[in-house]
C-alpha positions in Angstrom: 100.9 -192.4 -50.7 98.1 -193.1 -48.6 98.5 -190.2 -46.3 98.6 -187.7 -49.7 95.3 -189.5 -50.8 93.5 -189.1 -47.8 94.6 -185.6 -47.6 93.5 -184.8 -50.9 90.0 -186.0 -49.8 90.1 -184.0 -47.1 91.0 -180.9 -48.7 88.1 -181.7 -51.5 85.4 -183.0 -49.2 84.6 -179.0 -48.2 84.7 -178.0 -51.9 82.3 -180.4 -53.3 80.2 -180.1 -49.6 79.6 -176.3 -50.8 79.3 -176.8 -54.1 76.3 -178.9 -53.9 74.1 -176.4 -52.3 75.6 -173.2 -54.3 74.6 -175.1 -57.6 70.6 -175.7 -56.7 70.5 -172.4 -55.3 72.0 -171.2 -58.5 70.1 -173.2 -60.2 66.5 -171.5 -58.0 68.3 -168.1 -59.1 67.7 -168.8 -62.8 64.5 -170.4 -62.4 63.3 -167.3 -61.0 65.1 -165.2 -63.7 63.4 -166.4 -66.2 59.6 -166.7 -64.2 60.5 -162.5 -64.2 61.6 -162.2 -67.7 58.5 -163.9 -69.1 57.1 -161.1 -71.4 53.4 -162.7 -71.5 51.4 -165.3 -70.2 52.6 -168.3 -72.2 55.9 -167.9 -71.0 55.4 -167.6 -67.9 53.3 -170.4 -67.8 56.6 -172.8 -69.6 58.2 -171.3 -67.1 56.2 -171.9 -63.7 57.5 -175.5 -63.8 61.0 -175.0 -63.0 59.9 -172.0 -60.8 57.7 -174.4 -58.8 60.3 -177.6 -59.0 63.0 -175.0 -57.8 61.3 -173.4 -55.1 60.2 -176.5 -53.2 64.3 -177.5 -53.4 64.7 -174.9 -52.1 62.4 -175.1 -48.7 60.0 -172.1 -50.2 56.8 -174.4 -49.8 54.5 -171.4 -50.1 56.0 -170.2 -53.2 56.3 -173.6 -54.7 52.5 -174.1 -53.9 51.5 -171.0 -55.6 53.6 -171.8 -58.5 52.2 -175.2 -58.8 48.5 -174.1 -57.9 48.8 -171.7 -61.4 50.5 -174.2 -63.4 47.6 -176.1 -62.8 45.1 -173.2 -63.3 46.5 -172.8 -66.6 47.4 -175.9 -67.9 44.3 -176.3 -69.9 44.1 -173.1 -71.4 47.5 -174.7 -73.2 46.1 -178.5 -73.7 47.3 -178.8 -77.4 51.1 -177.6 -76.6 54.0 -179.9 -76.4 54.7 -178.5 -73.1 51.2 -179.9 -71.6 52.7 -183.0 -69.9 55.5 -181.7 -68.3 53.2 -179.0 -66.8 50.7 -182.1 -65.4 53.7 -184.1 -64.1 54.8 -181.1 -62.4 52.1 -179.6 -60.9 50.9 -183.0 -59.1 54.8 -183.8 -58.6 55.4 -180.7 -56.3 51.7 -180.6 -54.7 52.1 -183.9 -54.1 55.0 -183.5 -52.3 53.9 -180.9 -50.9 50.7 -182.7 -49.4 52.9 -185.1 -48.2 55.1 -183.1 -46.1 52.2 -181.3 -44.2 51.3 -185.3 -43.8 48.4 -186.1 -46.2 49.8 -189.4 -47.8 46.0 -190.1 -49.5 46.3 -186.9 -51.5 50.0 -187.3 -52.5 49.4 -190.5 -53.7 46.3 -189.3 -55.5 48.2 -186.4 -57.2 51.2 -189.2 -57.9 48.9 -190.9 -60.2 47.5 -187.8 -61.9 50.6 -187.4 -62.6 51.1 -190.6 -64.2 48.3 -189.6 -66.5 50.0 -186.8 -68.5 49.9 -187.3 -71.9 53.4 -187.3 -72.0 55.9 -184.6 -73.7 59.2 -185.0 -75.5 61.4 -184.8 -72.4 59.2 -187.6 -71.0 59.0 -189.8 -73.7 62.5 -189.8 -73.9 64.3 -189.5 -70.8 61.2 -190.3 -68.3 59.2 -188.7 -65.6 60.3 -187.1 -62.3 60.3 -189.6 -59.5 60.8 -187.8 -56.9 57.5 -187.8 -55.1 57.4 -192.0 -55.8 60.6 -192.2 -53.8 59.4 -190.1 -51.1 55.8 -192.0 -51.2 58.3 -195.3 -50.9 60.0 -193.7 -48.1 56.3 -194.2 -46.3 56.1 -197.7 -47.7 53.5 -196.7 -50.4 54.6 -199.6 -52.7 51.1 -199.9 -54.6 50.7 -196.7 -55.4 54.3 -196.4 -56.8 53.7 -199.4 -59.1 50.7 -198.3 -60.5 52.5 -195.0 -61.4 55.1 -197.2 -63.5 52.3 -198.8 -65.0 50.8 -195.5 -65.7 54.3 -194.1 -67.2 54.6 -196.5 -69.7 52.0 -195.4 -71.5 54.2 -192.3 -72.7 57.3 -193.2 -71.7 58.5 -194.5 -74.8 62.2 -194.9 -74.5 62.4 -196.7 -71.0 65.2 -199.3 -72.1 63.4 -201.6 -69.3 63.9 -199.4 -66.6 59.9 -199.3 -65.7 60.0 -203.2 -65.4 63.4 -203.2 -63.2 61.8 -200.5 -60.8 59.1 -202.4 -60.4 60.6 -205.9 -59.2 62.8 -203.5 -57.0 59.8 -202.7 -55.2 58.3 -205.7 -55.3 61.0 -207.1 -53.7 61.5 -204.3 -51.0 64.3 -202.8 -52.2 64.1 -198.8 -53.5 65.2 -198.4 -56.8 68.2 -196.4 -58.3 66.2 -193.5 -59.8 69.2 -191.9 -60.8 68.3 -188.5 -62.8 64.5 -188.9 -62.9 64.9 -187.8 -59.8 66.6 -184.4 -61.1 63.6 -183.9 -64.0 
């Protein structure tokens, strides 16, 4: 029994190894479907989030940048639009990260909390925002920072079930929290 069980991880282990990468490139793929099939500049501005998210996933830092950098650029031409705060989050999500990587922690953390100052949307009132440049600024032992972002996100995020407040004695206490899909958003 045991032999059959570890042979059945081993013959899985490959699938699910190159699965993983197929689905975020396939996941990219779409992204930039549907940045190419925007017929005017409002959709193509809903659509320069995942386009910018996608891109930096997928290593294309100059094409993420310049994804974000117009986000940004025409985020306020759409201030009133329900779409607003996920734009914000994601523009200073990816060009924080972005800042980051080429080493500049004070302007990651900088765009982490203008972030943290969107006005929200339904996504991110409901499910939460994207924490994947507060795990990475943890990474670098940016605790403050981080918490002040929670604080900052539960000003829209409405439906946090407690989650802010469990985060934030994680990193009080050292530990980094279990993100689960706000890392994914």
């Amino acid at each position: 029994m045991i032999r059959i069980l570890i042979l059945l991880a081993l013959l899985v282990s490959p699938i699910i190894a190159h699965s993983q990468p197929t689905a975020s490139k396939d996941t990219y793929d779409k992204a930039m479907a549907e940045l190419k099939s925007a017929k005017d500049g409002y959709s193509r501005w809903c659509a320069l989030n995942h386009a910018a998210k996608e891109s930096l996933n997928q290593g294309r830092d100059a094409d993420a940048k310049s994804f974000a950098d117009e986000l940004e650029r025409l985020a306020p031409k759409y201030k009133k639009d329900w779409n607003y705060g996920n734009a914000v989050q994601d523009f200073n999500i990816v060009l924080g990260r972005l800042a980051l990587k080429s080493g500049d922690v004070d302007a990651a953390k900088k765009r982490l909390l203008a972030a943290g100052h969107s006005t929200g949307s339904p996504q991110m009132d409901t499910f939460g925002p994207n924490m994947t440049l507060a795990n990475d600024l943890l990474a670098k032992g940016e605790k403050t920072v981080v918490v002040e972002y929670f604080k900052l996100c539960k000003k829209f995020w409405e439906m946090h079930n407690g989650k802010l407040d469990t985060w934030t004695k994680d990193v009080e206490q050292g530990r980094v929290p279990d993100f689960g899909a706000n890392l994914d958003y």
